[in-house]
N, C-alpha and C positions, 0 to 999 in steps of 0.2 A: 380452517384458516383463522389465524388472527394477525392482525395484521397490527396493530399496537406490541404485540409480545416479539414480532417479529425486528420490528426495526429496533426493538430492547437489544434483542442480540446483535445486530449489528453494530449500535452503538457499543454495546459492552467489546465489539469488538474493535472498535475502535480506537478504544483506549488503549488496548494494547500496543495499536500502531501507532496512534500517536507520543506514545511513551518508550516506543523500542531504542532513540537514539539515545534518551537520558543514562543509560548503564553505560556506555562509550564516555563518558567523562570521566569514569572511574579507573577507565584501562591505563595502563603505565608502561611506559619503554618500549611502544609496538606503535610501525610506523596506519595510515590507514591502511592500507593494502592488506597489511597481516590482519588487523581486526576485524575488518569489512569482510575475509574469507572467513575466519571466526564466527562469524554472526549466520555465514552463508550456509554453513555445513549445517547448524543445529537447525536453522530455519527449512533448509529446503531440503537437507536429505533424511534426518535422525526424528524431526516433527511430524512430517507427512506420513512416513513410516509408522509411529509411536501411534499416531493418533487415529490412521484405518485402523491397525492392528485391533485399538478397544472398543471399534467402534462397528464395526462388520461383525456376522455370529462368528466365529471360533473357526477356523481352521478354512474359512472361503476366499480369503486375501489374494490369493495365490491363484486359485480357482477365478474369482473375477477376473483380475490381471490378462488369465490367458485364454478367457471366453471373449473376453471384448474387442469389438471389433479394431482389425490394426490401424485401419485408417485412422478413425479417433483416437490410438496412443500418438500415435504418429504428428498429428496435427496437434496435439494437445501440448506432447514436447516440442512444436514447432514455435508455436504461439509463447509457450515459455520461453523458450531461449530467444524471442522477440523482445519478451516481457524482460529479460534478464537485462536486456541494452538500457530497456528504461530503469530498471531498479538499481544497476550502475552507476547511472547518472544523476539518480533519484539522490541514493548517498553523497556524491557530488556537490549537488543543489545544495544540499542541508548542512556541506561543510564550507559554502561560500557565502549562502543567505542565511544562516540560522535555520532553526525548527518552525518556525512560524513563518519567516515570508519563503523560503526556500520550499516547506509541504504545500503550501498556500497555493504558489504559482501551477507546480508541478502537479498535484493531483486538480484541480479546476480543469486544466487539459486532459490529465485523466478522466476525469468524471463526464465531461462533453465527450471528447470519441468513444471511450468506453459505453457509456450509455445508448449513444445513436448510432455507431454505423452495425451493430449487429444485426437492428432488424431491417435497415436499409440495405444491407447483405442477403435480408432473407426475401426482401422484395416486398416488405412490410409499408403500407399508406400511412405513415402516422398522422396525415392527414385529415384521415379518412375515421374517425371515432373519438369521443372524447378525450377514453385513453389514451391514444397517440396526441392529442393536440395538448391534454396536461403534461406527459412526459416533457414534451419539447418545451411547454412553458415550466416546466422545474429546472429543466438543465439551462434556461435560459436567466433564472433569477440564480442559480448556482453559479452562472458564469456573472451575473452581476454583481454578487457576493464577493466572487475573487476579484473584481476588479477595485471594487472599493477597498479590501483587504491587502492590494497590491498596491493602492493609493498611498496608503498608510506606510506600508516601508518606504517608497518613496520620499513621505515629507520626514519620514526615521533618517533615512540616508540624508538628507538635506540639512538635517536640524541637527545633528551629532559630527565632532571633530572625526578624525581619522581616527586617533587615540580611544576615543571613546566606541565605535562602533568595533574596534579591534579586543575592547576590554570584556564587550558582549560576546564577540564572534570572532575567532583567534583569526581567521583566515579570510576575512569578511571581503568578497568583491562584485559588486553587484552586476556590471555587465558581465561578465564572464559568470555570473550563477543564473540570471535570467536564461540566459541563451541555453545554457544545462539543463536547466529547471525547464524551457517548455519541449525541447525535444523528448526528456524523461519521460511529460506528461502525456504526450504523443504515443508513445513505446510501450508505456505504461501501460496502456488501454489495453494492450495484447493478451493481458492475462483474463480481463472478461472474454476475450474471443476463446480464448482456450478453456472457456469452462462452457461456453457454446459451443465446442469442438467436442467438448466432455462427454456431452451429453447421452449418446449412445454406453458409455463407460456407468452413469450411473443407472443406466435400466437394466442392465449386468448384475450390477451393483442389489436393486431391486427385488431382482428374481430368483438373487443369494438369499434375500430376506432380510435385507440391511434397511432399519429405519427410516423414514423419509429425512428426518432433521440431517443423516450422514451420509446421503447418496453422495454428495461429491468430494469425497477424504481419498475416495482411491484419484479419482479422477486429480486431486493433489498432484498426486506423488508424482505423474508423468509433465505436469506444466511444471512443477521446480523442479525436474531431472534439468528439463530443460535450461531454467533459469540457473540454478547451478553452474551447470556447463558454461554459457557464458562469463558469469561471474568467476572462475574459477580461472577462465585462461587468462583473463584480463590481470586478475589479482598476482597469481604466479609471474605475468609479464612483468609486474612493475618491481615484484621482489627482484625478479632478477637484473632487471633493470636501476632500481636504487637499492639494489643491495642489503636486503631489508629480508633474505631468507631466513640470515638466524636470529631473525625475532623471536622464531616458536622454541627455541635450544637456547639462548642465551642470557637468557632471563635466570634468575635464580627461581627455585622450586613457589616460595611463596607470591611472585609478582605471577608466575606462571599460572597458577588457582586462580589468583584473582582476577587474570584477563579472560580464563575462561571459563570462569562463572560471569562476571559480565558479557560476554559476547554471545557467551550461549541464555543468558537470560535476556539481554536485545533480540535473539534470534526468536525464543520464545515469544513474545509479546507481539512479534511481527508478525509470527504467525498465526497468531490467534484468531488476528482481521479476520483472516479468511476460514476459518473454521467456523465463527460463528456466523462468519457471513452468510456460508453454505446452508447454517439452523437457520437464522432467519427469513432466508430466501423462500425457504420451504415453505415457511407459514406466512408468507405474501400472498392475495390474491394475484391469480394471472395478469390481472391489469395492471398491476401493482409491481410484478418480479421485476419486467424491462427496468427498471426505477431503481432497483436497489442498486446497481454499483453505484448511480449518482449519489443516493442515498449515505452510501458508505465512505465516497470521497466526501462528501460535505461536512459529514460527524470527523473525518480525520483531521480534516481542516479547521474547524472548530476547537478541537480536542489539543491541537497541536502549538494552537495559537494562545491557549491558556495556560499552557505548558510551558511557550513564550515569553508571557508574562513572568510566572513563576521563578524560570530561570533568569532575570533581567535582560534578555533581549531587545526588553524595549524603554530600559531603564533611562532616565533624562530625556525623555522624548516630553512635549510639549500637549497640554488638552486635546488641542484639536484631532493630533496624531492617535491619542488612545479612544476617542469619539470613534473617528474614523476605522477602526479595528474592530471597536464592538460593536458599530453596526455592522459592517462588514461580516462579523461571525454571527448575528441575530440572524440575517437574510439568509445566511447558507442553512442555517438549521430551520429557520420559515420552508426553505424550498425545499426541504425532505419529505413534507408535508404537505404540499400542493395536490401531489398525487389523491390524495384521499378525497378531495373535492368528487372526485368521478365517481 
């Protein structure tokens, strides 16, 4: 176990999530629907795929798959296509609040349900042990994190014309993103349940002889079938609904490249989160694992907010407002670390 090298990967995972919507600015002539399915495919069916494939010995992919118990596929795509309702609306969030208070809000909810109702499910005292009584105090300075970080777009929206918050955020509308943004984060949570659903998939996984860093690549593939699935009727509904099918056909050959090398490079990066999530996890102590999704929503939230910056999201805003943000993202990265006190 190391538990410094572990939360490294997570954080490096991080980055990729908080950097996946930045190639979406480059897309041209495709309404969201079409690129948001773009991102979907490479992220959730051609990455999970790619990446058990070199990560299991040789030729057992197939063989795990159809050792493992059905229940756990079953549940695993359940909790995906859960998770898919939030990662819908996640994209949502992030196209009414920006990258920074739209991931902010939305994974803070993620990161509190995700983190706590799993062992509350398993009939776990977090009470009852150190470890449980720091977990609940991390997820509780993570969710004070997000509240000061929520502060902060608040006094953004106050302090900025229409004009100007429009110039940051083309579609910028804050009641109608909040209200997305926390039901995503809610939804969102699903996807830890589904790698607690997994779990029988990766002792499968295990007794194929598959590294511990990549017990749960296969267990992947069944929560994005799932997530997929969601996202794909939804996306299809709105083509055909705004008429937006022959995005993928109407394009000339070169804008064609370019939307899906961006989309499938956003898909990439998204899914990196959870790849290295799963190396990191590994090399957590058991006190420690419950901890990592919050872990992982706090670096995204950090990660995502400087990302914020970067882009001018939070351009002509006033001292106080940028105070407010970088404390706001100190405390989220303080409470990744709490754990270790135990």
């Amino acid at each position: 176990m190391n538990p410094l090298a572990g939360i490294g990967l997570i954080a490096l995972g991080s980055v990729g999530a908080a950097s996946f919507y930045v190639p979406f600015k480059k897309v041209k002539q495709w309404a969201w629907e079409s690129y948001w399915l773009s991102q979907g495919f490479a992220a959730w069916i051609i990455a999970p795929w790619l990446f058990a494939l070199f990560t299991v010995p040789d030729g057992t992919l197939l063989k795990i798959m159809a050792d493992s118990p059905s229940s756990a596929k079953w549940l695993a795509v359940l909790f995906g296509a859960l998770w898919g309702v939030g990662g819908l609306t996640f994209g949502l969030s992030l196209r009414y609040l920006g990258i920074a208070l739209g991931q902010s809000i939305a994974l803070g909810f993620c990161a509190a349900f995700g983190t706590l109702i799993p062992p509350i499910v398993a009939g776990d005292n977090l009470f009852s042990s150190t470890a449980g009584i720091l977990t609940i105090t991390g997820v509780a300075i993570c969710l004070v994190g997000i509240s000061i970080v929520g502060y902060a777009g608040a006094l953004k929206n106050k302090k900025l014309s229409k004009e100007e918050r429009e110039a940051a955020i083309k579609e910028f509308a804050l009641k109608k993103g909040l209200i997305i943004a926390v039901f995503s984060g809610i939804m969102s949570a699903c996807f830890n349940y589904g790698f607690e659903a997994g779990m029988p998939i990766n002792e499968v996984a295990r007794q194929y002889g598959t590294h511990e860093l990549f017990l749960s690549n296969p267990t992947l593939i069944f929560i994005l079938l799932g997530g997929f699935a969601t996202n794909f009727v939804y996306c299809v509904y709105l083509n055909i609904k705004n008429k937006t099918a022959k995005d993928y056909i109407s394009v000339n050959a070169g804008t064609l490249f370019n939307n899906l090398f961006y989309t499938f490079l956003a898909g990439l990066l998204w899914f990196l989160q959870f790849h290295f999530f799963g190396m990191g996890k590994s090399m957590l102590p058991e006190t420690m694992a419950v901890f990592g999704w919050s872990i992982l929503m706090a670096l995204n939230i950090s990660f995502s907010n400087i990302w914020g910056i970067i882009l001018k999201e939070w351009k002509g805003v006033g001292i106080k407002t940028i105070t407010m943000l970088i404390i706001g993202i100190i405390v989220l990265i303080l409470s990744t670390f709490v754990v270790k006190l135990g």
